[in-house]
N, C-alpha and C positions, 0 to 999 in steps of 0.2 A: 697818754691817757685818753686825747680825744680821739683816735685811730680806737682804742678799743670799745669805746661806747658808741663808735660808729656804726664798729662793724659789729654793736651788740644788736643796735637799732635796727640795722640792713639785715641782719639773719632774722628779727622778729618778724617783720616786715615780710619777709617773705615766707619764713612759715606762716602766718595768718593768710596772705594772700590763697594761698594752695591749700590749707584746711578750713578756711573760714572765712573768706573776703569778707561778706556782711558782718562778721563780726568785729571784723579793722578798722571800718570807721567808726561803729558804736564807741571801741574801746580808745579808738584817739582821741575822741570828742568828749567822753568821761575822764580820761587823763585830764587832757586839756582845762577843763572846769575844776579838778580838785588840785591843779597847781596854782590856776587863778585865786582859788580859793585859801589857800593855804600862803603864797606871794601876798594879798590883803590882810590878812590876821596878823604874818611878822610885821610888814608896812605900818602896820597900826600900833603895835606894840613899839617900834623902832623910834617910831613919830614922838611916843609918849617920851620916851623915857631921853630922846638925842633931845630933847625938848627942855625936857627936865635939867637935864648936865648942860646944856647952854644959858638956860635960866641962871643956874647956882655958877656958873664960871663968871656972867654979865656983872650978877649982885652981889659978886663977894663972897658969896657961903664957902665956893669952892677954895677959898683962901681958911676960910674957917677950920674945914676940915681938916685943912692940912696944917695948919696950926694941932687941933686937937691929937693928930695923928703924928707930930712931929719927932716928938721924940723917940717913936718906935721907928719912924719914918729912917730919922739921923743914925738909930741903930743899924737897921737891915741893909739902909743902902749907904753908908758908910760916909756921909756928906752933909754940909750943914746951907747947900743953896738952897736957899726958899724959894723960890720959881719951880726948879727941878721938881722938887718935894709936893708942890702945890701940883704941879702936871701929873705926878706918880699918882699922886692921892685920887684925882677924878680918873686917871687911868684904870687901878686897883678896884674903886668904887664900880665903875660899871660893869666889870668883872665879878665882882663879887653879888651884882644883879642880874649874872647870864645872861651878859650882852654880846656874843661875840665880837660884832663889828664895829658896836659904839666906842670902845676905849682907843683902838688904833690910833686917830691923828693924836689924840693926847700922847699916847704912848711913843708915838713919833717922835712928835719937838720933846717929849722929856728925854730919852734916848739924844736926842743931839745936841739937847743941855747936858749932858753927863757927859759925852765923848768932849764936846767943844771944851767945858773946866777939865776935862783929864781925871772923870771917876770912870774909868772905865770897869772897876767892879759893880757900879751902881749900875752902868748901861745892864751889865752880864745878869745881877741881879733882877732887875726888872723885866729882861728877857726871860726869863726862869718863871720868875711870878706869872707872867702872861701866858708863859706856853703851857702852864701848869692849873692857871685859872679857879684857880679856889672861887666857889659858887656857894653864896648861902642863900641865892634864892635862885633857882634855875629859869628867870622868866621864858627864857626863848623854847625854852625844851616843852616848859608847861603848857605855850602855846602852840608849838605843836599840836602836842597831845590834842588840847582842846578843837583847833580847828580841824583832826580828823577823826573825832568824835569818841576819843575816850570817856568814860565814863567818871573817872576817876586822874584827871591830867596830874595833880599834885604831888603822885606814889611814887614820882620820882624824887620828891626833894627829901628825903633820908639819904637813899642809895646817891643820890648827888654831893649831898653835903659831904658824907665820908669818905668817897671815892677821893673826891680834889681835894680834900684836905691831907689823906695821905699823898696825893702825888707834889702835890706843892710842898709837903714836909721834907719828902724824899730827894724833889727838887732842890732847895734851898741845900739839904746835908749836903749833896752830891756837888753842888756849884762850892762848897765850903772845903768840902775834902778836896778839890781839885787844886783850887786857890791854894789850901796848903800845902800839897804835894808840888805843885808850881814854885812855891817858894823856896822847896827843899834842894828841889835840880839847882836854882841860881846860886 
């Protein structure tokens, strides 16, 4: 993939040079400023919210949560560790805040709380949930939007919500039929 955005770069790069030099640095030095710009808006949003999930992990809430979430929790991922369960839950949570890269280390050590007890459907399952991301509030998308100056960043959170909510639905069937059909060969 890096070989193709190189040599997406090098062919730009040189048609500008031969149609338009003076326009090549205008145009890198305008990139250059709406990536800084747009690198600071998520920085700021990341800040808030990785902020936030270390706060509520420090003081407890995050144990709260997964309390309150527990017995759905014990359902879908088929296990009664409380640890696990408490990681899933702030995992799930910042997911469910359009975090992309805020849930990962939670999603990590829950994942090797799950393999190390031997649920390795819970691992499969929370892999599913993750890669499928159910979003009810798309912050990171919305920030986008706003740092490149939509007028309207929010328009996304319908088309969001329904989107990941069918693919995580579709997700979960498909990780359920497989499970089953697994059983059926042993």
């Amino acid at each position: 993939m890096n070989a193709i955005f190189t040599a997406i770069f090098f062919a730009a790069l040189l048609l500008f040079l031969f149609t338009d030099p003076d326009l090549f640095l205008a145009s890198m030095l305008k990139g250059g400023q709406k990536a800084a710009t747009l690198t600071l808006s998520l920085l700021s949003v990341y800040c808030v919210w990785l902020g936030f999930f270390k706060v509520m992990e420090r003081s407890g809430a995050m144990r709260g949560v997964a309390r309150i979430t527990a017995p759905l929790a014990r359902k879908l991922f088929r296990t009664r560790d409380e640890e696990a369960i408490a990681l899933s839950a702030g995992n799930l949570s910042a997911n469910l805040l359009g975090l992309p890269g805020a849930p990962t280390p939670l999603g990590i050590r829950a994942t090797k709380r799950f393999l190390a007890t031997g649920h390795d459907f819970a691992a499969e399952m929370l892999f599913v949930l993750n890669a499928t991301s159910l979003q009810l509030l798309p912050t990171t998308v919305i920030a986008l939007r706003l740092a490149m100056g939509s007028l309207s960043p929010a328009d996304i959170f319908l088309p969001t919500l329904l989107t990941t909510a069918f693919t995580t639905l579709l997700g979960v069937f498909l990780l359920l039929m497989a499970q089953k059909c697994g059983r059926r060969r042993k």
